[in-house]
N, C-alpha and C positions, 0 to 999 in steps of 0.2 A: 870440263867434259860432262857431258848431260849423262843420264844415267837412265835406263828401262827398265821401266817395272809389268810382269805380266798384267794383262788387266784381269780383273774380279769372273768369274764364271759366273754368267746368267741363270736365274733360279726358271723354272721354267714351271706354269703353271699349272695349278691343282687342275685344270682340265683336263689337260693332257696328263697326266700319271694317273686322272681316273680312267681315261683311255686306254690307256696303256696295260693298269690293271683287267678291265674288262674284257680284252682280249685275250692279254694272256689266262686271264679265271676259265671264257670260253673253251679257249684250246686245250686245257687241263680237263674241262668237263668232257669233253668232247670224244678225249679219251679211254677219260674212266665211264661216262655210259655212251656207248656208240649209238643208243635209238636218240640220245639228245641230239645227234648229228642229224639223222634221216627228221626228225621235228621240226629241225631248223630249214630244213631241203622245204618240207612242205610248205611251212609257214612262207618260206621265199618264194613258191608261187601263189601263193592264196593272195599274197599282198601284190606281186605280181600284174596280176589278172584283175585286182580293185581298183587299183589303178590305173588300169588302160581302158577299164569298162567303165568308171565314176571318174568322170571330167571335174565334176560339182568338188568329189571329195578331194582329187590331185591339188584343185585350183585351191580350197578352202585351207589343204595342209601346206601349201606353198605361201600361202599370203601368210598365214601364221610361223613360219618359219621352220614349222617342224617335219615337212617332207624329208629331211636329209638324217631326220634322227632316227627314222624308223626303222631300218636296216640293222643298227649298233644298236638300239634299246634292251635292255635286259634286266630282270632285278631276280635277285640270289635269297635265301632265308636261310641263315645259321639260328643254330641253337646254343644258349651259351651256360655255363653251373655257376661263374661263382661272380660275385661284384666286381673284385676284382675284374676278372674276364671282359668285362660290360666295361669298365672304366679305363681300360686300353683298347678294345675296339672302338671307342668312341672317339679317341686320341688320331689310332690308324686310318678311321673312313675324313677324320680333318683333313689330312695329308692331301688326300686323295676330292677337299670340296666338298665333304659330305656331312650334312648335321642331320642329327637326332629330331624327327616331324613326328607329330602325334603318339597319343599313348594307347595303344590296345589290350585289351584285357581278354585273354582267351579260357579263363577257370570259368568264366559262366558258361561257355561250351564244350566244358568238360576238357580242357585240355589246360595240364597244371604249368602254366607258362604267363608269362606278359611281356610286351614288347614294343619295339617302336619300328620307325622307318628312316636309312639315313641316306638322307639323298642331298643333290644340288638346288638349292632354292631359287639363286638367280634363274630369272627367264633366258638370259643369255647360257650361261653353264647348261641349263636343261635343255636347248635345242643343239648343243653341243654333242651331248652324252649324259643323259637322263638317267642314266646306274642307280640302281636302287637295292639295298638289301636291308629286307625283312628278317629283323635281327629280336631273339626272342630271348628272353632270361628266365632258368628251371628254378620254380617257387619250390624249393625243398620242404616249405611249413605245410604242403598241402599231403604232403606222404605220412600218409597217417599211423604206420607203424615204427615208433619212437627209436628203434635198434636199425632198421633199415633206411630212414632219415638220416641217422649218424653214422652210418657206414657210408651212404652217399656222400656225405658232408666229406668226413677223411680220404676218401678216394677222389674228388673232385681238390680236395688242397696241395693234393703231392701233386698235381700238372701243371705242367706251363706248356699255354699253347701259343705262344711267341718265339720266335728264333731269338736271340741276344742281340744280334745284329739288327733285327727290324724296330725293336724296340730304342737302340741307337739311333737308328736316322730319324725315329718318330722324335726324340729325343734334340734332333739335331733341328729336324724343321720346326720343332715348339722357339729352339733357341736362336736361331740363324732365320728365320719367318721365310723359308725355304729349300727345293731342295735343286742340285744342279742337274743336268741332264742325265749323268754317269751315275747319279747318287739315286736319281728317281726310276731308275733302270735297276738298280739294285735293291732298291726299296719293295718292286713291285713284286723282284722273284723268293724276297723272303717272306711279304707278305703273304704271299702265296700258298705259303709249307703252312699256315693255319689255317687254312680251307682245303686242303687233302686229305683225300679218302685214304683210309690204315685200314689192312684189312685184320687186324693184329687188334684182341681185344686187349682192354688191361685189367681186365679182372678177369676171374674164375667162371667155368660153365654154371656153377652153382650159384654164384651172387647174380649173372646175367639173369640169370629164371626169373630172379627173388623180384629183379628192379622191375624186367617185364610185367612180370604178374603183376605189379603196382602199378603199373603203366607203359605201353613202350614206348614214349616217347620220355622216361625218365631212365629208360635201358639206352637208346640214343646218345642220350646228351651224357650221361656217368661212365658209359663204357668204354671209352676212347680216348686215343693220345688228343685226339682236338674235336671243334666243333664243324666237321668237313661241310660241304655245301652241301645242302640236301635236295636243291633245287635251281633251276637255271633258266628263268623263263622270257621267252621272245615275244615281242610286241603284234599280234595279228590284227587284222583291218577286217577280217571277217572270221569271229569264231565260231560259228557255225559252220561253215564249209569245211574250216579246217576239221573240227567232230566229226561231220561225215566222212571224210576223207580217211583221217586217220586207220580205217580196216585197211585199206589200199598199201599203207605202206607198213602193215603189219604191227598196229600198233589199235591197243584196245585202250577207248576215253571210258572217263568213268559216266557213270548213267545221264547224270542231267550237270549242265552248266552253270555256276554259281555266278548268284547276283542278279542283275533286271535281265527281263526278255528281254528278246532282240525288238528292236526297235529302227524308227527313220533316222531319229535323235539320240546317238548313243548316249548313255548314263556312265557316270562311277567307272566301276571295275567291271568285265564279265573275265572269266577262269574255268579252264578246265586243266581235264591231265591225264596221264593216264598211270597207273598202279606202278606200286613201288617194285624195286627191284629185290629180288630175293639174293644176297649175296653171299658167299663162304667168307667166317672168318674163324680165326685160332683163338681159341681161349687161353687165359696165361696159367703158367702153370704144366707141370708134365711136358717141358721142350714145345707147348705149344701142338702137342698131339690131339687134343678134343677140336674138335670142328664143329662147327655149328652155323645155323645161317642167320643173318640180319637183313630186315626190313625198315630202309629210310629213305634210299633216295629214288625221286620223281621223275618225270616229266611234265612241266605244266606250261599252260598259252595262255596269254591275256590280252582282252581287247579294251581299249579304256575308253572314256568317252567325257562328257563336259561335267568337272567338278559342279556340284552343288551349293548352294547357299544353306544356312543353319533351317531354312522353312524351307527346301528343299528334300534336305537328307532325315526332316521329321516326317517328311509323308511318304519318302523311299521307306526308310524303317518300318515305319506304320503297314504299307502295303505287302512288304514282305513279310515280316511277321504276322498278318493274317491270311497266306498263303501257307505259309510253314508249321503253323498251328495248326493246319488243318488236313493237308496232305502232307504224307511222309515217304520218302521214296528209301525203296529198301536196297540193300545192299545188291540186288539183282536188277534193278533196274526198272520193274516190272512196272512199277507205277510213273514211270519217267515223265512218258505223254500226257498223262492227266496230271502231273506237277506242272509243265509246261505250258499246256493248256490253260489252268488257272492262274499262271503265275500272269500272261499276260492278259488275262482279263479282266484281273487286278487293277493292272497298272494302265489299263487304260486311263486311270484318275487322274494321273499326272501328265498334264501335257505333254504331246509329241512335235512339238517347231521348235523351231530355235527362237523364234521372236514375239511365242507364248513363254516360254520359259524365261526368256530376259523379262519381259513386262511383268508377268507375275512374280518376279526376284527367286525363281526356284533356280538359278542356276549362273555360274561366275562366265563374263565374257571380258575379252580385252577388243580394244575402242581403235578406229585410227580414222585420221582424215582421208580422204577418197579424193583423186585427181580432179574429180570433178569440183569438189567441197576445196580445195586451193584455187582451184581457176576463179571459182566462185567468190575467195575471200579478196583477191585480187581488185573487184569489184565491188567490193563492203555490201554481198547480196544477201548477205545470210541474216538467216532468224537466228535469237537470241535462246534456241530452247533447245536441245541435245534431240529430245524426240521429232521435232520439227526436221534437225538435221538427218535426222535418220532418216525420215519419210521422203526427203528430200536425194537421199545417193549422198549426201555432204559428210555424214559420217557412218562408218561400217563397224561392223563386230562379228567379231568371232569366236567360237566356244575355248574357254582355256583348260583346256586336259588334264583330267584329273591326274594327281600322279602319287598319291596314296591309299592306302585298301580299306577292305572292311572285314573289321571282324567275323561275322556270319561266315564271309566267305572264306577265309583263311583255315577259321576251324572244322568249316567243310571241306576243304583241302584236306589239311591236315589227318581228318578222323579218315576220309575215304582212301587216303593212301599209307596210312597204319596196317591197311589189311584186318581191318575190322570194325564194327559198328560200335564198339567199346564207349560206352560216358561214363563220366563219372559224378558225381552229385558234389559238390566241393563248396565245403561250409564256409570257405573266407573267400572273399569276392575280391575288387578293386584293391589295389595297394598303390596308387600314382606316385605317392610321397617316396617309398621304400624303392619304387625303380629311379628315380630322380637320383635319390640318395645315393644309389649303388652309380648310378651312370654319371656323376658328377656335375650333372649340366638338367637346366628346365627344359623339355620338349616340346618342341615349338608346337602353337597352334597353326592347323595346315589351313581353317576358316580363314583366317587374320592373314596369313600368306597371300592365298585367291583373293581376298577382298582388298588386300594393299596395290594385286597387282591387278585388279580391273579398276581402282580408283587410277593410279597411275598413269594408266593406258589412255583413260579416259582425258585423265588432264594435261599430256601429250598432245593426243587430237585435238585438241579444245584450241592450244596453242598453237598448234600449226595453221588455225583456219584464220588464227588472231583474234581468239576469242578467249584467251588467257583471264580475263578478267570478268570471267560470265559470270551472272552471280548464284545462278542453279546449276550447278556441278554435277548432277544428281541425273539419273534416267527413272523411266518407269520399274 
């Protein structure tokens, strides 16, 4: 008599449970600040209406694949205290297809933190669901008063901000190389409970002061059962509009928009937001009688635009830094227009096409053969030179989207929606090795990413026209 066995449950993958996460993180935020909801209403016609009015940009994000990511795009920023902390988020965003890209150093603008980015690297996963959270870790060595350092330290070691259970399935997909439908389902809602807002501090009105006054973004990250989202941001196609816009549905951006002007050719990152929320929370201690309010979480938009090459992001850096060195825009705004103004007069320097920026190597594309460029190989008509094919319709490119940030811009984030112009001068700089160490893993270079995947692209098309054996592989 033969005998049944049930068969194996399919693991189901890390795309779909970053999916999965990402929704449910939405829906959760979406809650706890209600203007996150009216931001996303806006940003949904701004993108809209780009769309229906730039044929150019529809077709350009259709051929790249990424028209359909646009909608779901989002990336989150927690703030985290201890190694630990850092060495199990890095575990949880696995689960979910997510590694640890580049390292950011935020204590040179004043803000005592460093961080990285942990996202999907495949090109397929990122037209999937491009989920990105900008994940920071609090430098306790830069708090300079030795008794308040160690109070921090002891009050950041009694917390776990992991459920038991999420750390089991983390546990289970390390051991089992996955997780099943029921399991990633439950994965998602525990992982969840360590990005919820507590309006319940766990310290005292009096220690709360002490950390502020040192900094508030080390009152933030110390004062709480976890490190909640502070931030939730949608992908816009035009951030300027949305800026204007935003009085309209009751909602103040902060003065000027961080990163390049606007441009034919988007760049990098551009960012805005608007001010943090002023919330009630209870202080521990006395049944939780003392009330008091906290300033952390955002609203922010971002419009992204084509990563850069290493000779690229030298002369980005360079231009903006002798904008910001020389205009400073104040907390009021006041100087915004004459930030604006120079900022893009600056940057005239850096070209504005897509095929000055390919040919001068300031910027990453991905490669493919063109209908025409296969009819054509059909007939052995092709030149042997990539630029030839270009000139020719035989091979096409398009810009590859940047989909990591920039420090400048983070820390302008950051300090504008602290609800003050606070720096701080901070005598230790870079620490890469000591974030590695805590976060258990090397953080990838995001250059060597973009440069794997326009060499790739490139050697694709190459192959498709039947020219696999070119022997200059190489563009302008």
């Amino acid at each position: 008599m033969s005998r049944s066995f049930p068969m194996p449950q399919a693991f189901v993958s890390p795309d779909r449970i970053r999916s999965l996460f990402t929704e449910a993180m939405s829906q959760m935020y979406r809650t706890e600040v209600p203007q996150y909801g009216t931001l996303i209403e806006l940003v949904a016609d701004v993108n809209a209406g780009c769309l229906q009015n730039d044929t150019d940009l529809r077709d350009r994000l259709a051929r790249a694949g990424e028209l359909e990511r646009i909608d779901v795009e989002r990336h989150g920023a927690i703030r985290l205290g201890t190694a630990d902390e850092l060495f199990t988020i890095r575990r949880l965003f696995a689960v979910m297809g997510m590694q640890p890209v580049g390292y950011y150093d935020l204590s040179v603008a004043g803000v005592p933190v460093h961080s990285t980015s942990f996202r999907p690297i495949d090109e397929a996963a990122l037209n999937v669901n491009p989920f990105r959270v900008f994940t920071s870790l609090l430098r306790l060595e830069l708090i300079e008063d030795e008794g308040l350092r160690g109070e921090a330290e002891a009050i950041l070691a009694k917390r776990r901000i992991y459920t038991p259970r999420a750390v089991a399935l983390i546990e289970r997909h390390e051991q089992k190389g996955g997780l099943t439908e029921a399991e990633a389902t439950e994965f998602v809602a525990e992982a969840l409970e360590t990005f919820r807002w507590h309006g319940e501090a766990t310290v005292s009105a009096d220690t709360y002061k002490r950390l502020h006054d040192a900094h508030r973004l080390i009152a933030d990250v110390v004062s709480f059962k976890g490190p909640h989202i502070n931030h939730l941001t949608p992908r816009t196609l035009d951030i300027d509009a949305v800026q204007a816009r935003m009085p309209e549905r009751g909602i103040t951006p902060k003065a000027v928009i961080e990163g390049p002007p606007r441009r034919h050719c988007d760049i990098l990152l551009r960012q805005t937001s608007f001010k943090a929320l002023e919330e009630m929370i209870a202080f521990s201690g006395d049944d939780g009688a003392i009330q008091g309010t906290h300033t952390a979480r955002f609203g922010e938009i971002e419009q992204r635009g084509v990563a850069l090459t290493a000779k690229g992001r030298a002369l980005y850096d360079q231009l903006l830094a002798s904008v910001r060195g020389e205009v400073q825009v104040g907390a009021g705004g006041a100087k915004a227009g004459a930030y604006d103004d120079e900022l893009a007069a600056r940057f005239k320097a850096l070209p504005d096409s897509w095929d000055e920026l390919r040919r001068e190597d300031l910027a990453f594309f991905r490669y493919s053969a063109t209908p025409a460029g296969i009819a054509a190989a059909a007939g052995s008509m092709l030149p042997g030179d990539p630029e030839a094919l270009i000139a020719k319709g035989y091979l096409a490119f398009t810009p590859i989207v940047y989909e990591d940030f920039l420090p400048v811009s983070a820390a302008g984030i950051f300090q504008s929606n602290l609800g003050t112009d606070q720096q701080q001068n901070y005598a230790t700089r870079s620490n890469r090795d000591a974030f590695e160490a805590a976060l258990g893993a090397t953080v990838q270079d995001e250059l060597a990413l973009y440069a794997e995947r326009q060499a790739a692209s490139l050697d694709s098309a190459l192959a498709a026209l039947g020219l696999a054996d070119l022997p200059l592989k190489t563009v302008a």
